[in-house]
N, C-alpha and C positions, 0 to 999 in steps of 0.2 A: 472612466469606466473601462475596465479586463473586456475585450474580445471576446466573444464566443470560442467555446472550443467543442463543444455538443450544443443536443439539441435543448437542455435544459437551460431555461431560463436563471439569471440569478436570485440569491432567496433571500427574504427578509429577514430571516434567523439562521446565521451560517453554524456550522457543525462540521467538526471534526473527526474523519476517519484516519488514523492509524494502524498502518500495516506491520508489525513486527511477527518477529517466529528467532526462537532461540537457538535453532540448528540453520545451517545454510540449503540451499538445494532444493526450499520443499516449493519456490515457485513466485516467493516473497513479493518478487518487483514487476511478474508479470502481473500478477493480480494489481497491485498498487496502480500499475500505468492505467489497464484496462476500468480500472473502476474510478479514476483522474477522470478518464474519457468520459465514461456514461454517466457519471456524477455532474459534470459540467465542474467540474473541481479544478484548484490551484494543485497541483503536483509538488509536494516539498521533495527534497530528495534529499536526504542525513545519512544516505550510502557513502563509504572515501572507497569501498572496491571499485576496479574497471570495470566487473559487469553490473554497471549499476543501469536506473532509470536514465539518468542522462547521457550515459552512452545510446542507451538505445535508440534518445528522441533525437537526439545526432549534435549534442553539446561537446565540445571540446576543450577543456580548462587551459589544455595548451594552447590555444590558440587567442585567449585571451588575456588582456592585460588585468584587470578586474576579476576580483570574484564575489557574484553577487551574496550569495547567501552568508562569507564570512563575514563581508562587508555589512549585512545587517546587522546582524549579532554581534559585531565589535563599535558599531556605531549606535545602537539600538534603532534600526530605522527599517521600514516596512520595506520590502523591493520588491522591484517591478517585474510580474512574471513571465516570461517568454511564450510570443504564440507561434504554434507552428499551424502546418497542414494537416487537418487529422491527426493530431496528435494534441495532449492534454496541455493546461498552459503551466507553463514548470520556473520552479527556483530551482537552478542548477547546482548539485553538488560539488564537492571540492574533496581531492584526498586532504587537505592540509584539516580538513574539522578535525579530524582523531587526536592532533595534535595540540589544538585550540583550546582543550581543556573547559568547554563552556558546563557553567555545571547545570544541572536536570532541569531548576526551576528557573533556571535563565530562557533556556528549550520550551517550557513549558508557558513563559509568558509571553515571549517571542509570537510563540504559534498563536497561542490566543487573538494577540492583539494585530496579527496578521490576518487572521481572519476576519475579527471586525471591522479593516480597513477593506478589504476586501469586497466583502460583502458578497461571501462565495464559497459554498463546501471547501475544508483545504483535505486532502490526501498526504499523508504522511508516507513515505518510503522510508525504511530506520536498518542500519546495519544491524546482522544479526548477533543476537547475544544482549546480554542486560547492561549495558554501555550508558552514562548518564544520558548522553545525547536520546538515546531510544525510550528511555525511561523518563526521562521529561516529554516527549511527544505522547508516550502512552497518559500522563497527568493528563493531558492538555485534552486528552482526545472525547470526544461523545460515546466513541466506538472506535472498540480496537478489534484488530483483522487479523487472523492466525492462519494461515495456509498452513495445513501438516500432510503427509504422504502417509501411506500406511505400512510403515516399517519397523522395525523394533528401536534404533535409535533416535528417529525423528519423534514417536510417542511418548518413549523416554524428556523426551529435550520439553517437549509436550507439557508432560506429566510435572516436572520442575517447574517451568515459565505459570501453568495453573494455580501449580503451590505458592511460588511467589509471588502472585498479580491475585490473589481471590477475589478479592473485593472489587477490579474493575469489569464495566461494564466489555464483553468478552463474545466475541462471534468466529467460530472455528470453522475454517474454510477445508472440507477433505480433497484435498488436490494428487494431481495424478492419478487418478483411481484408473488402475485398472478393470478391465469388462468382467473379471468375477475376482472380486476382494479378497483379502485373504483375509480367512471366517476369524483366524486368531487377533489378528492386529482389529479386524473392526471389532470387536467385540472388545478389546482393550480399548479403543476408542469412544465405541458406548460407554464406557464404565469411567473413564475419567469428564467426559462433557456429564454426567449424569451428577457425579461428585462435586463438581464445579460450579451449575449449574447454569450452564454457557448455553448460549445458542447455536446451532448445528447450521450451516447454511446447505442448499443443493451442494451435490459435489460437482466438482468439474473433473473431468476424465480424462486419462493418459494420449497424448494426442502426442505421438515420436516424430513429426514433422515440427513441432512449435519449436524446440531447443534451437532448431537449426534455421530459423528463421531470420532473415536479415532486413526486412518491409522495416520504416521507421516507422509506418501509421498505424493507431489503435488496431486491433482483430476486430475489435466489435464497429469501426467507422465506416465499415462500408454499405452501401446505398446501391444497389439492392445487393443483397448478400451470398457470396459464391457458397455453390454449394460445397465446395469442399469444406468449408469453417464454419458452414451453419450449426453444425453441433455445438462446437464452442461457443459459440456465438451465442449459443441461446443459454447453456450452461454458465457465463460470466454474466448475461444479464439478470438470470435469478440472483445471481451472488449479488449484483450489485442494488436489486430492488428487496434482499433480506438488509440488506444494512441501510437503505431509506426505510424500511420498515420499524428497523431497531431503531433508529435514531426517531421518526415520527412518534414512535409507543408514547 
């Protein structure tokens, strides 16, 4: 039996969240790590960037001889997720996947069958862009997770990843929001979740101390909750009880 890493218990029918976004930037791995946490979730990580999820929970590929997650995928074999301290339990990334060539439905049965060994929400972190690797996790997923910013190129990136994924089940997270939106970009946002017909989650809001944060523990793990990050805090926990909602429906 996986460790705890929150307060949720494990579930008798695991499910699949997926975090993708086809522009970089808009917030991708913090949301993934955070909702790992509050989900009681395995943590995949299909990032090969340095700023990925396992940088932050404090993984180091250099310093290992091993690497788990390649190591599944070339042996097909479930691996064993890492616990930390307030922090989500995690399959380490590798930069060498980009190069591994695993194709989508390999991704996709991989994560499956990792789950039902499992026997535990998995969280998907996926490099950005339509990459096999990201697109077999998106197959795989119950619910997939879209952080966008309200910019004109991330809506664009937006409006594509929509057009290409229509049919999967789809929950668009408005991240960074600024304290008054800009009326043009949300209204261009209205109008493709509407087309799409996506689920809108709370947003979570521009908080210019997160980027520069160096804490390896969840935002949302703390017990009782400083007030500095009680805003976020309560803002990821909607995001994260829309996507138990979605995936309950």
């Amino acid at each position: 039996m996986i460790g705890m890493s929150a307060s949720l218990p494990a579930c008798s029918r695991p499910y699949i969240a997926t975090v993708l976004a086809y522009k970089g930037g808009v917030g991708k791995t913090t949301i993934a790590y955070e909702l790992a946490w509050l989900l009681g979730a395995v943590l995949v990580d299909l990032e090969w960037d340095s700023g990925s999820a396992t940088r932050q929970w404090g993984y180091r590929h250099e310093d290992r001889v091993r690497a788990p997650l390649l190591d599944a995928l070339e042996r097909g074999r479930t691996p064993s997720p890492l616990q930390g301290v307030r922090k989500p339990l995690l399959v380490p990334g590798h930069p060498d996947l980009s190069a591994l060539n695993v194709a989508a439905d390999t991704i996709t049965a991989a994560i499956e069958t990792w789950a039902k060994e499992w026997q535990r929400p998995v969280v998907v972190d996926t490099h950005p862009g339509g990459f096999a690797s990201t697109l077999g996790a998106a197959a795989a997923a119950n619910v997939v997770v879209s952080p966008t910013v309200l910019a004109t190129k991330e809506l664009e990136a937006l409006e594509g990843m929509l057009a290409e994924m229509a049919d999967y089940p789809m929950v668009i997270v408005p991240n960074k929001v600024p304290a008054v939106p800009p009326a043009t970009q949300l209204d261009k946002l209205s109008r493709l979740v509407t087309a799409a017909a996506a689920v809108v989650s709370p947003p979570v809001s521009n908080y210019v101390w997160l980027p520069r944060r160096q804490i390896r523990v969840a935002v949302t793990s703390y017990d009782p909750v400083p007030a500095r990050i009680a805003g976020l805090d309560q803002e990821l926990r909607a995001v994260a009880e829309t996507v138990r909602n979605y995936v309950a429906a």
